[in-house]
C-alpha positions as CSV (number, residue, x, y, z in Angstrom):
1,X,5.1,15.5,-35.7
2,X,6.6,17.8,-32.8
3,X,7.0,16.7,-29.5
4,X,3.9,18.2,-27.7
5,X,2.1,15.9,-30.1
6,X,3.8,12.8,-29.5
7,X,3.2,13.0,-25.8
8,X,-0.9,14.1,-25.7
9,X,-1.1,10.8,-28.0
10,X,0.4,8.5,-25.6
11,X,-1.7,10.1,-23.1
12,X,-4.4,7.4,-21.8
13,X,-7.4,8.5,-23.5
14,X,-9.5,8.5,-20.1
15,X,-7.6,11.2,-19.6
16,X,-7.7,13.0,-22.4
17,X,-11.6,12.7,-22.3
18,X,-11.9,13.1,-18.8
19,X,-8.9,15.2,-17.0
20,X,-11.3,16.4,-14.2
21,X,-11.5,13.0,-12.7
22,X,-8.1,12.1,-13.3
23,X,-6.9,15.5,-11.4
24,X,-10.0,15.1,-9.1
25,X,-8.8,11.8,-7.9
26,X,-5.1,12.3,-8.0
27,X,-6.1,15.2,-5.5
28,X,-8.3,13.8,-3.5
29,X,-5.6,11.0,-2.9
30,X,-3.0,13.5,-1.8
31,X,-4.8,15.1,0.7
32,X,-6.6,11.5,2.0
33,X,-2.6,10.6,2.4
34,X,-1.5,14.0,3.9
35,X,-4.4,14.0,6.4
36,X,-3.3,10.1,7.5
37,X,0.8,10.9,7.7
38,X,-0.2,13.5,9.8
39,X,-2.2,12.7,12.6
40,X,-0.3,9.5,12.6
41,X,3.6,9.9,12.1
42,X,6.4,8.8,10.3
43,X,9.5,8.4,12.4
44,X,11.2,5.6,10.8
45,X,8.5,4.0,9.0
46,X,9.9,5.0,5.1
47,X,9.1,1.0,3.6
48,X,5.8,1.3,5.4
49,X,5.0,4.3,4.1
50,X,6.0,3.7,0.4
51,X,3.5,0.6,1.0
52,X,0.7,3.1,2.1
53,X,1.7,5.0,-0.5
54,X,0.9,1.9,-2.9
55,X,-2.3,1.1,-1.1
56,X,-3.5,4.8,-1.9
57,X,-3.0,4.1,-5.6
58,X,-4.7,1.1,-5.5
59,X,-8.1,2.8,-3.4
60,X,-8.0,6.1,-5.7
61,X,-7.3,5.0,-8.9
62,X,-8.8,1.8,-9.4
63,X,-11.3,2.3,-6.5
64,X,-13.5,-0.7,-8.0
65,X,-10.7,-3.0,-8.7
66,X,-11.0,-6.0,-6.2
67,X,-7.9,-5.5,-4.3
68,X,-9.0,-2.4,-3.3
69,X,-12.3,-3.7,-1.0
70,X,-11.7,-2.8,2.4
71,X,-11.2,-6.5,3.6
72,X,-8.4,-6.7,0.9
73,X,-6.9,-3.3,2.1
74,X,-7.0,-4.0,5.7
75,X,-6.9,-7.9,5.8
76,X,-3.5,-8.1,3.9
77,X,-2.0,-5.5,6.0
78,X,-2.7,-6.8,9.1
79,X,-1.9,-10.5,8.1
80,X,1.2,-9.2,6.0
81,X,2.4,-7.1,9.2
82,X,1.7,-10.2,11.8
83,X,3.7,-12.6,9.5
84,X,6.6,-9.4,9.1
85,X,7.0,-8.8,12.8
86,X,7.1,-12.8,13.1
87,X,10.4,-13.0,10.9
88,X,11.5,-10.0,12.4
89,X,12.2,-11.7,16.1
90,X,13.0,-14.9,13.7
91,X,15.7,-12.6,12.3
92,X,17.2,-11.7,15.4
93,X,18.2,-15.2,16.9
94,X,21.1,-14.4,13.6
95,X,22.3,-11.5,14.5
96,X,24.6,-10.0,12.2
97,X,24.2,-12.7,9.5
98,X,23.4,-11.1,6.1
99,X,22.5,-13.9,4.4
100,X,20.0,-14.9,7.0
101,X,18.1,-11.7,6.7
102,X,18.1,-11.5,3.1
103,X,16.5,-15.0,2.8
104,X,14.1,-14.2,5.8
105,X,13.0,-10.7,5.0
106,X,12.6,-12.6,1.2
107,X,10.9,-15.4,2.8
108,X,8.3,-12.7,5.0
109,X,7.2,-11.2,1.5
110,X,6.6,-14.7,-0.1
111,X,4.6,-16.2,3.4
112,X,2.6,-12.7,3.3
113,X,1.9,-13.3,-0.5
114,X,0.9,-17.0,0.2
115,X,-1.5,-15.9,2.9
116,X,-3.0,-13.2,1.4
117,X,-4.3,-15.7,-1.5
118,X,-4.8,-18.0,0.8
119,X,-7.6,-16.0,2.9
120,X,-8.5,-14.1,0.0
121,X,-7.3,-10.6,1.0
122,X,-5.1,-10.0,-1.8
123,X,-3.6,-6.2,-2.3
124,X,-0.3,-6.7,-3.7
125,X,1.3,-3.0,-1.4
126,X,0.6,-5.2,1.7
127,X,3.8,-7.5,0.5
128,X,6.0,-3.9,0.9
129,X,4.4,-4.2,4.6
130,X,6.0,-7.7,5.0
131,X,9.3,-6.9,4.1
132,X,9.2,-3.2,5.8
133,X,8.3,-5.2,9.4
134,X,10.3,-8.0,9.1
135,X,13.3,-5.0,9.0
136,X,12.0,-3.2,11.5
137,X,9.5,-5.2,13.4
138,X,8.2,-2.6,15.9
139,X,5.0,-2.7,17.6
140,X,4.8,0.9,17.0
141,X,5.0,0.5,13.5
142,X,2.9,-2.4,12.8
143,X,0.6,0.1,14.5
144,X,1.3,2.7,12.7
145,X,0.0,0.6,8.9
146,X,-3.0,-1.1,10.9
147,X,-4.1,2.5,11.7
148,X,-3.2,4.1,8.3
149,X,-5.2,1.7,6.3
150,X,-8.2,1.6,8.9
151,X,-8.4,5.4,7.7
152,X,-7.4,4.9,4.2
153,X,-10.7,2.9,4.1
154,X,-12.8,4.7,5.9
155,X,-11.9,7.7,3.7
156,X,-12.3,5.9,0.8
157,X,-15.5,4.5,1.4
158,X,-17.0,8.2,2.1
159,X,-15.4,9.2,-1.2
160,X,-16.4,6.2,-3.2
161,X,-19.4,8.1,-5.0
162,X,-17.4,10.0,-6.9
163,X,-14.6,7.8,-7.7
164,X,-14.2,5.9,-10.8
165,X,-11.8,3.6,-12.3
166,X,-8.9,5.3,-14.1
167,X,-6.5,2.4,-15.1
């Protein structure tokens, strides 16, 4: 069996019955997450962006999963950002103590993934907000996520008709 073969088998077979959606989606995602990056910015926000970026995945792709209702999307973000700009000023009565901020920024991820169960807001990219603010733990970037996933579900929920599960 050659190679071209090998690989449209171990294709998902959604997609091989359905590319349109699959393309439809995927596209529709890119331009929901280029319209948000840029009316809102980026400047130093990379970890919070790669959890946007995760959040995106979660609304396009399994758009009826639970973790991707609006409370989950926003509620974990918000919470997880809170508890990450808590350990970030935790963080800073150790300045320059390595250890301390691996176990805290660890520790911010864990409490955010506590609370999120906890409340019932579960949407497992909001732990990458956690960690990102409890790194950086600016106003401007907690912000910054609050906003992004405020759009990401208002976008979503105007594209929901014609969005379908794909995992």
């Amino acid at each position: 069996m050659n190679t071209l073969n090998r690989f449209w088998l171990r294709l998902d077979n959604k997609l091989k019955h359905s590319p349109a959606h699959f393309i439809l989606q995927t596209l529709l995602a890119f331009v929901s997450l280029a319209i948000i990056l840029s009316q809102i910015g980026l400047l130093g926000r990379g970890v919070l962006v790669a959890a946007l970026g995760s959040s995106i995945f979660v609304a396009f792709l399994t758009p009826a999963a639970y973790t991707a209702r609006a409370r989950n999307i926003i509620g974990s973000h918000v919470l997880s950002g809170a508890i990450g700009i808590g350990f970030h000023h935790l963080i800073a009565v150790f300045p320059e103590n390595y250890s301390v901020f691996i176990l805290l920024s660890a520790a911010s991820v864990a409490l955010s993934m506590f609370v999120m169960v906890a409340t019932d807001t579960e949407h497992p990219p909001a732990a990458g907000t956690a960690l990102g603010l409890s790194m950086e733990g600016s106003l401007m970037s907690f912000l910054f996520i609050s906003i992004s996933v405020i759009a990401l579900v208002i976008i979503k929920r105007l594209l929901d008709p014609w969005l379908e599960d794909l995992v």
